[in-house]
C-alpha positions, 0 to 999 in steps of 0.5 A: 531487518536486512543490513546488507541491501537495498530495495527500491519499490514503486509508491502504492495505495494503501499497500499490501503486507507484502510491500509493508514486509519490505520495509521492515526487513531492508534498511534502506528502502528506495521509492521511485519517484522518477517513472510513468504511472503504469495503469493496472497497478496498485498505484492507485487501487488498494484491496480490503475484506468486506462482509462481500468478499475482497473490495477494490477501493479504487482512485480516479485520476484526472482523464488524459494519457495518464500511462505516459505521465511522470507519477510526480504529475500524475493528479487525482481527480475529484468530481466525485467524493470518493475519499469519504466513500473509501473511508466509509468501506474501510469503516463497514468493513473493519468497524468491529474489528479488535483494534479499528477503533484503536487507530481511526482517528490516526487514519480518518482525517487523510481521508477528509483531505484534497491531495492534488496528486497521487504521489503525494497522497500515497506517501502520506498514507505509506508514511503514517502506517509506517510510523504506526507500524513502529518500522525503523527503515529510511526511506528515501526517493530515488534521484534519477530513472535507472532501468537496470538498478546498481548492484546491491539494490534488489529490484522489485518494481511492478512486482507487487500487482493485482494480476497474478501473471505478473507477480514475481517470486519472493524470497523474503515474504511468506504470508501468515494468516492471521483471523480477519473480520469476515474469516468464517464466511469467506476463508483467509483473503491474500494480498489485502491491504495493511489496513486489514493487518493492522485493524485485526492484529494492532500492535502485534501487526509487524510480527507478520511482516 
């Protein structure tokens, strides 16, 4: 782990390995609670493998100007169950996976609840796998909006996205394939959620990170 930094990173849906390196390597990791939901970002998608290929899970979001709304505010729509039908494609995808069993019953029951706003659902999910990854790192919210982050805090805010133009070098992370379920049909995925980590490699999961 990193003792001389700090990042700050915006809230994400079932993060990447990349996001999740972050918070195994620096000590003190900033979430921005204090922005405007940016609309393309992983805020409120997330990537899996299925027996098709990569499958975006997706969150609906009460209709209105979400682009222009604080993320605290930012509410999740439920006209739809969209929750169990996540977990159900988490499930068909990952089900026979080495360690899936080993930790549904952590995960499952956030999926059979009702979070009001996105934020908040995120959080949950980030600090339930952060505990199942047995990180040490404190995680804090920020106080106020700073454009320019004070020095010895490493920006990386919107570096971490689903389009590739917008993606940012990054020093401190290099993915190590690892076998996933689908491998032999479709190669090694990039970019997935930690749920594929996590359901494929178990305790030996932070060794990638």
């Amino acid at each position: 782990m990193s003792t001389g930094s700090s990042i700050i990173l915006e809230i994400q849906y079932l993060p990447s390995i990349q996001y999740f390196s972050k918070l195994k390597r620096f000590e003190k990791v900033l979430i921005e609670q204090h922005e405007h939901y940016n609309k393309g970002s992983y805020r409120n998608r997330a990537h899996i493998a299925s027996a098709n290929g990569l499958e975006r899970l997706s969150i609906p979001l009460v209709k209105g100007k979400n682009e222009q709304q604080p993320i605290r505010e930012t509410k999740i729509a439920w006209y739809e169950p969209w929750a169990k039908r996540h977990w159900q494609a988490i499930h068909s995808a990952y089900g026979n996976a080495p360690f899936f069993d080993y930790y549904e019953d952590e995960l499952r029951p956030y999926f059979m609840q009702q979070y009001t706003y996105l934020f908040d659902w995120n959080l949950e999910l980030i600090l339930k796998i952060h505990r199942l990854l047995e990180l040490d790192s404190k995680l804090i919210f920020t106080e106020t909006y700073h454009r320019e982050v004070p020095d010895g805090i490493i920006d990386f805010r919107n570096s971490i996205a689903p389009r590739a133009k917008v993606n940012v070098p990054d020093p401190y992370f290099t993915e190590i394939p690892y076998a996933q379920v689908f491998m032999e049909k479709h190669g090694f995925l990039s970019g997935l959620s930690i749920l594929d980590l996590l359901f494929c490699t178990g305790p030996e999961a932070i060794s990638y990170l």
